[in-house]
C-alpha positions in Angstrom: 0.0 0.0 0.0 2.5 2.4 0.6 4.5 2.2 -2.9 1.2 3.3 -4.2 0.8 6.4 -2.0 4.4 7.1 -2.7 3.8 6.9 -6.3 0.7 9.1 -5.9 2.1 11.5 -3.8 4.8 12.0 -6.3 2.9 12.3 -9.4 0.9 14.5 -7.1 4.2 16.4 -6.9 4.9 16.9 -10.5 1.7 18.0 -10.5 1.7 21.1 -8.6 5.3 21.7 -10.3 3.4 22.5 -13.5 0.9 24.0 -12.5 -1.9 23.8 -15.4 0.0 22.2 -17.6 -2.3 18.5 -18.7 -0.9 15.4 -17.2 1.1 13.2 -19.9 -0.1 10.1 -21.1 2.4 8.1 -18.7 1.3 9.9 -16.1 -2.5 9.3 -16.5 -1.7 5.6 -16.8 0.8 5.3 -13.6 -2.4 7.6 -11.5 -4.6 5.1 -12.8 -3.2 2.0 -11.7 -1.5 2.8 -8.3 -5.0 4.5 -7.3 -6.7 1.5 -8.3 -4.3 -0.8 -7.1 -4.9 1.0 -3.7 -8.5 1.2 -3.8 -8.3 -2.7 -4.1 -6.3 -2.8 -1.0 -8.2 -0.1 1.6 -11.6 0.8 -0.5 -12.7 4.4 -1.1 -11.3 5.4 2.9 -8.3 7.5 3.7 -5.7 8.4 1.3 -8.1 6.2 -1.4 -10.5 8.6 -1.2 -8.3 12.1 -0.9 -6.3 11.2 -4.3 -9.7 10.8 -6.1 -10.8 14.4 -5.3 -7.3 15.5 -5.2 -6.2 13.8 -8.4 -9.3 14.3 -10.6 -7.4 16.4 -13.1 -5.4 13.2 -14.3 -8.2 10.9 -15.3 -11.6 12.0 -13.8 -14.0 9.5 -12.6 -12.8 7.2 -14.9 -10.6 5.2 -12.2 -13.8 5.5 -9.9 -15.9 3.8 -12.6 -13.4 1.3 -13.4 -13.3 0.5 -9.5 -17.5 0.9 -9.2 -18.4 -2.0 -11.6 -16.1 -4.4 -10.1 -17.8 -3.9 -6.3 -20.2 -6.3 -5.5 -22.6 -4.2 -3.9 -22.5 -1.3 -6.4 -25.3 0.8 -4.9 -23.3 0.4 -1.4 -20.0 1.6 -2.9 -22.4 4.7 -4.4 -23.2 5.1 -1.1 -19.9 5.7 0.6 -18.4 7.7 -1.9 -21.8 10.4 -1.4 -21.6 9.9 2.5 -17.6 10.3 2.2 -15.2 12.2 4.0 -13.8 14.6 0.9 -17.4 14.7 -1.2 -18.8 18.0 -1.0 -15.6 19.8 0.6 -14.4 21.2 -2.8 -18.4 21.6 -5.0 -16.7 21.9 -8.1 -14.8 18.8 -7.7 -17.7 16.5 -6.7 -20.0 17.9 -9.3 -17.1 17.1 -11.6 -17.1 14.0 -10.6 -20.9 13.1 -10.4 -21.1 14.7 -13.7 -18.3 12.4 -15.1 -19.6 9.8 -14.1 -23.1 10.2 -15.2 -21.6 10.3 -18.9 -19.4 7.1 -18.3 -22.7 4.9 -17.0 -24.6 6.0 -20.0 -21.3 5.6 -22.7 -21.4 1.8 -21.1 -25.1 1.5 -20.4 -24.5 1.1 -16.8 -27.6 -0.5 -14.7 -30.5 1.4 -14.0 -30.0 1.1 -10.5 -27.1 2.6 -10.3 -27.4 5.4 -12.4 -30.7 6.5 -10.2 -28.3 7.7 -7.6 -26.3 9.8 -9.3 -29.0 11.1 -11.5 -30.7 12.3 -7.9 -27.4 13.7 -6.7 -26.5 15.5 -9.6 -28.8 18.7 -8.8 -27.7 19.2 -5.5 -23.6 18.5 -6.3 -24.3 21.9 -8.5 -24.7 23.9 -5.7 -22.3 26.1 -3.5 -22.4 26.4 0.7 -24.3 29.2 -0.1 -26.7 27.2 -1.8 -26.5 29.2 -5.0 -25.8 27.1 -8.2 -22.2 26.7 -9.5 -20.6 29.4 -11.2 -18.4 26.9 -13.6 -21.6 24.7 -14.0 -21.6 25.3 -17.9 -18.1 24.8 -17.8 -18.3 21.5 -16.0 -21.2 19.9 -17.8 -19.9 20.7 -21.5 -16.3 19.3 -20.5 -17.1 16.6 -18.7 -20.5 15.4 -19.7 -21.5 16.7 -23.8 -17.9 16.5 -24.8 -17.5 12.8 -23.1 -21.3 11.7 -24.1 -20.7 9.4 -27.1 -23.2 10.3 -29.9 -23.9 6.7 -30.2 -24.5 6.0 -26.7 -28.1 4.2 -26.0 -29.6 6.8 -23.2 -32.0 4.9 -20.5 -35.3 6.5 -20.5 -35.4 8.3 -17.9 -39.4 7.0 -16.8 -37.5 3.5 -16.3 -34.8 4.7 -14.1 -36.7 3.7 -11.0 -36.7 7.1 -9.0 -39.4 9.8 -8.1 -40.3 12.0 -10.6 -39.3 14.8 -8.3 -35.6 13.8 -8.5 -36.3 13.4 -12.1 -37.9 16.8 -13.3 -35.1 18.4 -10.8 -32.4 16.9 -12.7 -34.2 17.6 -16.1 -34.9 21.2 -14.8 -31.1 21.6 -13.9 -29.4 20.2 -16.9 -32.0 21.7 -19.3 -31.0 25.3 -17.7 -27.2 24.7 -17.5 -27.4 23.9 -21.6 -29.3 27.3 -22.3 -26.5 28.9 -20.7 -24.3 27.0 -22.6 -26.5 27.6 -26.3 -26.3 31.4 -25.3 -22.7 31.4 -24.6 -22.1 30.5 -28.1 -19.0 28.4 -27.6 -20.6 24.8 -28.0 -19.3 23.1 -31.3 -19.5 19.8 -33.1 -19.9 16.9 -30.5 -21.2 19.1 -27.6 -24.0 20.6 -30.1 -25.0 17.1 -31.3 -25.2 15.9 -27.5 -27.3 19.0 -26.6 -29.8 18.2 -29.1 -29.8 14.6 -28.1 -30.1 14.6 -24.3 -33.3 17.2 -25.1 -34.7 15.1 -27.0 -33.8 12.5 -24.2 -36.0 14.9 -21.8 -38.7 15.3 -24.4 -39.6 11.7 -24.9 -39.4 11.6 -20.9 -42.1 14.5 -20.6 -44.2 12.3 -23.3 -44.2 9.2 -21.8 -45.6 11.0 -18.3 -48.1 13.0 -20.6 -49.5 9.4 -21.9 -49.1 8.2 -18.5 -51.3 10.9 -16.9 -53.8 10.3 -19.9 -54.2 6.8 -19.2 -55.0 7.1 -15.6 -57.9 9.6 -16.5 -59.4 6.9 -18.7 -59.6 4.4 -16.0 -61.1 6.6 -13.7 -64.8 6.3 -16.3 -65.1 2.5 -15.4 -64.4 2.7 -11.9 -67.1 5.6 -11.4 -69.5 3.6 -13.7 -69.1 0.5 -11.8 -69.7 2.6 -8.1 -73.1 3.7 -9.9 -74.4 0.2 -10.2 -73.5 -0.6 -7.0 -75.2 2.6 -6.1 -77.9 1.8 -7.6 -78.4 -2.0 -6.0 -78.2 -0.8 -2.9 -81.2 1.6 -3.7 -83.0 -1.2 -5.1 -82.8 -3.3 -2.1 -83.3 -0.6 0.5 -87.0 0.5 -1.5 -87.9 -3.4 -1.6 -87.3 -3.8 2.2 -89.7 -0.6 2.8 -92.0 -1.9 0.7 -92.1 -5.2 2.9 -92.1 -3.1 6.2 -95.5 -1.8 4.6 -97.1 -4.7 4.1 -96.3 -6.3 7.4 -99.2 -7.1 10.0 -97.1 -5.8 12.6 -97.8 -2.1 12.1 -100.1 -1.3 15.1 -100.4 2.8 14.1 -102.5 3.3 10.8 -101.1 6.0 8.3 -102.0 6.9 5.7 -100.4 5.0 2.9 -98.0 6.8 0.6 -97.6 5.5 -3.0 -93.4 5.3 -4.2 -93.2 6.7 -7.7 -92.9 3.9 -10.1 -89.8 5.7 -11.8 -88.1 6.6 -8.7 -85.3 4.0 -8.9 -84.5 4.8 -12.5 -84.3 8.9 -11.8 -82.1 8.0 -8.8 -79.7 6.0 -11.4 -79.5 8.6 -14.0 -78.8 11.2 -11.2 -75.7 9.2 -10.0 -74.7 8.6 -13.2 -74.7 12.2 -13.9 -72.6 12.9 -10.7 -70.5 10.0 -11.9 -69.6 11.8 -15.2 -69.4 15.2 -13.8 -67.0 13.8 -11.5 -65.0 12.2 -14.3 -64.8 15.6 -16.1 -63.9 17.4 -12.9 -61.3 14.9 -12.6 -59.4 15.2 -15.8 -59.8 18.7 -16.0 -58.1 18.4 -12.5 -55.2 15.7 -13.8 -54.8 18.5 -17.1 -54.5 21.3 -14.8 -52.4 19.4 -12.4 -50.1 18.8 -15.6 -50.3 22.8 -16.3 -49.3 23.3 -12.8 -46.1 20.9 -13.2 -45.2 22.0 -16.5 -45.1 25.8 -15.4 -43.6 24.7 -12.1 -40.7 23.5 -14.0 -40.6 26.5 -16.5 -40.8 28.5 -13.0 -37.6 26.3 -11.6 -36.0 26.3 -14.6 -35.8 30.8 -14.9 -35.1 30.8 -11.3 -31.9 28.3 -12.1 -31.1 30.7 -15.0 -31.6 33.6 -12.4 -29.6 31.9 -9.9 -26.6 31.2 -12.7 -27.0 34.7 -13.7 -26.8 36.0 -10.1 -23.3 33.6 -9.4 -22.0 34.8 -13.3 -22.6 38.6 -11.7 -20.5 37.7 -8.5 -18.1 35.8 -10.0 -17.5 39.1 -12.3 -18.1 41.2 -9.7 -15.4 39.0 -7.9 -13.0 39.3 -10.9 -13.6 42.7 -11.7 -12.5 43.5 -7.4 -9.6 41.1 -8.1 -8.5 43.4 -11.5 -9.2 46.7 -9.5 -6.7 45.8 -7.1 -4.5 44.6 -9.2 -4.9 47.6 -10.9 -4.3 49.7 -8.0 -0.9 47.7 -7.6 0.3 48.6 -11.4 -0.7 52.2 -10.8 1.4 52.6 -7.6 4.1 50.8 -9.3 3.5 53.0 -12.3 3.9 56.3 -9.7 7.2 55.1 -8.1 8.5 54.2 -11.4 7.9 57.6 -13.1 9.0 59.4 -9.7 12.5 57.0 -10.1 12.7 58.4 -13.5 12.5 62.0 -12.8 15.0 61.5 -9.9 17.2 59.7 -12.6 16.9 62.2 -15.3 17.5 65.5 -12.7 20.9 63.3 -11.7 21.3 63.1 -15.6 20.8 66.8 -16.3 22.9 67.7 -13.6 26.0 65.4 -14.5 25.5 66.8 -18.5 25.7 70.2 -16.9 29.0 69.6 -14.9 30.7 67.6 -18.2 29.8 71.2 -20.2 31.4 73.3 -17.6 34.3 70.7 -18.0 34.7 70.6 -21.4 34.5 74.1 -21.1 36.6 74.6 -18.5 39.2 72.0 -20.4 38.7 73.9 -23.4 39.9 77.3 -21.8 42.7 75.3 -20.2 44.2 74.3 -23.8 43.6 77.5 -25.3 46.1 78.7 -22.3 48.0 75.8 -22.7 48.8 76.6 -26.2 48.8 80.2 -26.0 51.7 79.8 -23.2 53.4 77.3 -25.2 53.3 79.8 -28.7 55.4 82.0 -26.5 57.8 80.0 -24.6 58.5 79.2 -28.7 59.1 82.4 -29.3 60.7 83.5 -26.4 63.2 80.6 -27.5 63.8 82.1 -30.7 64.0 85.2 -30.0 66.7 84.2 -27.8 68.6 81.6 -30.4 68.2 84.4 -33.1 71.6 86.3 -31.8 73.2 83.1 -31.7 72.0 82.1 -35.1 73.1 85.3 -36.9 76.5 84.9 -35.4 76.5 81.4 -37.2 75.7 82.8 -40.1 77.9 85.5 -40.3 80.6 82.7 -39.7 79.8 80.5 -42.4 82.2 81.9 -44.9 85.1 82.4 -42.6 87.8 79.8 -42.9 87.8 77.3 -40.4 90.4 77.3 -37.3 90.7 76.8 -33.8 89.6 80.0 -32.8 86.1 79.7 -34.9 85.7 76.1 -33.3 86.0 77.1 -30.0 83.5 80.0 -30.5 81.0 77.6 -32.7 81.5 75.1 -29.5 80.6 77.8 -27.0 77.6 79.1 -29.0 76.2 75.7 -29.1 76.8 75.6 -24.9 74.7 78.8 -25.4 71.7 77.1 -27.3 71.7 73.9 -24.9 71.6 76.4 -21.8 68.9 78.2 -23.6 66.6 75.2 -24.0 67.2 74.2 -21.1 66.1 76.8 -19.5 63.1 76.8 -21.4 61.8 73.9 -20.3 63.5 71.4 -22.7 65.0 68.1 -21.0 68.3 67.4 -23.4 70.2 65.6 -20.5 
């Protein structure tokens, strides 16, 4: 038992890691037997149970169903998953499940007495703790029921079930009203359509068969009225031949007058009761058509306040959302703020360090203009310094050479170096 919890837990695991990402084949398979295999070992208690509820996103009912046929006591297994610790806890799970499972029986043509149950269930799996239908209930029953209903599935009529017709009509009423919502929506295509028209149709022939149902108990009521007539009548019969014997008897001691019984009493007695006998008839089918007027507008009445109560949880739910958006609306604004507020800080640090690199550059720009002004005249400083030496060169340069001219040409040069030197020039 505990390598299949271990394998559940961790598939549970991977799971949550992903979020809503669809379980993989493998995965779906590997759910399907450890929960099963468990199942077989503890029944629907415990852990069992949890990782049906918990798990229903890997293979819906579908291990449930699998496990349900193979009970023995199939209505007692029913039983304990309704009366179970998890059922109800999460509403849109169980109806998931109910409503998975309703689609499974009638894909395999499941027993009738089985699929009673769950068809009495169903309406009240669809409601919230506040007793308010579902707000995913047209999400649920397309996904889970039209989209798995095979179009060639054989559907049970529902008169042969073998429940009240007050389950019955409530589950009609329900899933009739849940498909409107799902008709107006606009989003049901191929299959789902096809099913929609089918499990109508599926209600219609119900509604029929209680229609010819009603009618035939209205025409036995005729011979059973007729037949309390003659009896009627007998008894009359009898009672007026006894009074005529107590007349005739010796053993009246007071003398009355005698009082004749009209001949054609009996028979006007007989045609009165018969009357009353077919007034009551009419009375009474009038009553059985009105009591079918009554029922029929009693589920029209069920089924707009259904459509009233879906549209009052669709309005919550929005209203719901449209809370959740505002404040996560509010959020991005007050994000928004501080961002923008960050930027201006940002760009007043920007315009002030592009201000300081101008009065730089400007301030760099006055420093080179110096730079070179102050080095134009060092230069000719220089010059004008090396020009006395220079002239005396060239007044030399067509003198003969000799000692004497060497020694001056040797101490002008001196001159020059000390004059470079002094300059700024680094020769040594």
């Amino acid at each position: 038992m505990d390598k299949y919890v271990e394998t559940l837990d961790a598939l549970m695991k991977v799971k949550k890691e992903k979020k809503k990402k669809e379980p993989t084949i493998k995965e779906k398979e590997a759910f399907r037997s450890a929960w099963l295999s468990l199942v077989a070992d503890t029944g629907l208690v415990g852990r069992a149970e949890q990782f049906l509820y918990e798990g229903f996103a890997f293979c819906g009912a579908e291990p449930f169903y699998a496990y349900l046929i193979q009970t023995e006591d199939q209505n007692a297994t029913l039983a304990t998953m309704f009366s179970g610790k998890y059922y109800g806890i999460d509403s849109n799970v169980s109806f998931r499940l109910v409503t998975h499972l309703l689609a499974l029986m009638l894909n395999n043509n499941a027993p009738r007495n089985i699929l009673a149950p769950i068809i009495k269930r169903l309406p009240g799996a669809c409601v919230n703790k506040d007793k308010k239908r579902l707000g995913t209930a047209e999400k649920t029953l397309e996904k889970y029921f039209l989209a798995e209903l095979r179009p060639d599935a054989e559907l049970c009529p529902l008169a042969d079930i073998g429940t009240k017709p007050v389950f019955i009509n409530e589950f009609v009423a329900l899933v009739s009203s849940i498909m409107d919502g799902i008709e107006n929506a606009g989003s049901a295509k191929g299959v789902v359509v096809k099913n929609i028209a089918k499990i109508r149709k599926w209600f219609a022939d119900y509604d029929i068969s209680q229609r010819v149902s009603a009618d035939t108990k209205t025409d036995q009521v005729i011979p059973e009225a007729t037949t309390i007539t003659e009896e009627k009548a007998k008894t009359i019969s009898v009672a007026d031949n006894s009074q005529e014997e107590k007349v005739q008897t010796p053993r009246v001691v007071v003398a009355q007058p005698e009082e004749k019984v009209p001949a054609d009493m009996i028979a006007y007695l007989t045609e009165l009761l018969g009357k009353a006998a077919k007034v009551t008839t009419v009375v009474k089918a009038e009553s059985t058509q009105q009591r079918v007027k009554i029922d029929a507008l009693t589920q029209a009445l069920e089924g707009e306040q259904n459509k009233l109560q879906g549209a009052n949880q669709q309005i919550a739910d929005l209203q719901d959302t449209i809370t959740e958006l505002r404040k996560k609306l509010s959020a991005s604004e007050g994000d928004i703020f501080a961002l923008r507020q960050a930027v201006k800080q940002r760009d007043a640090v920007i315009a002030e360090k592009e201000a300081e690199i101008a009065e730089r550059v400007k301030m760099a720009e006055v420093l080179s203009r110096d730079r070179s002004k102050q080095a134009d005249e060092l230069l000719q400083k220089l010059a004008s310094k090396i020009r006395i030496e220079y002239r005396d060169f060239v007044d030399a340069l067509d003198v003969p050479m000799s000692c004497d001219l060497g020694e001056n040409l040797r101490l002008q040069l001196q001159s020059i170096f000390d004059i470079l030197e002094k300059g700024g020039m680094k020769i040594k």
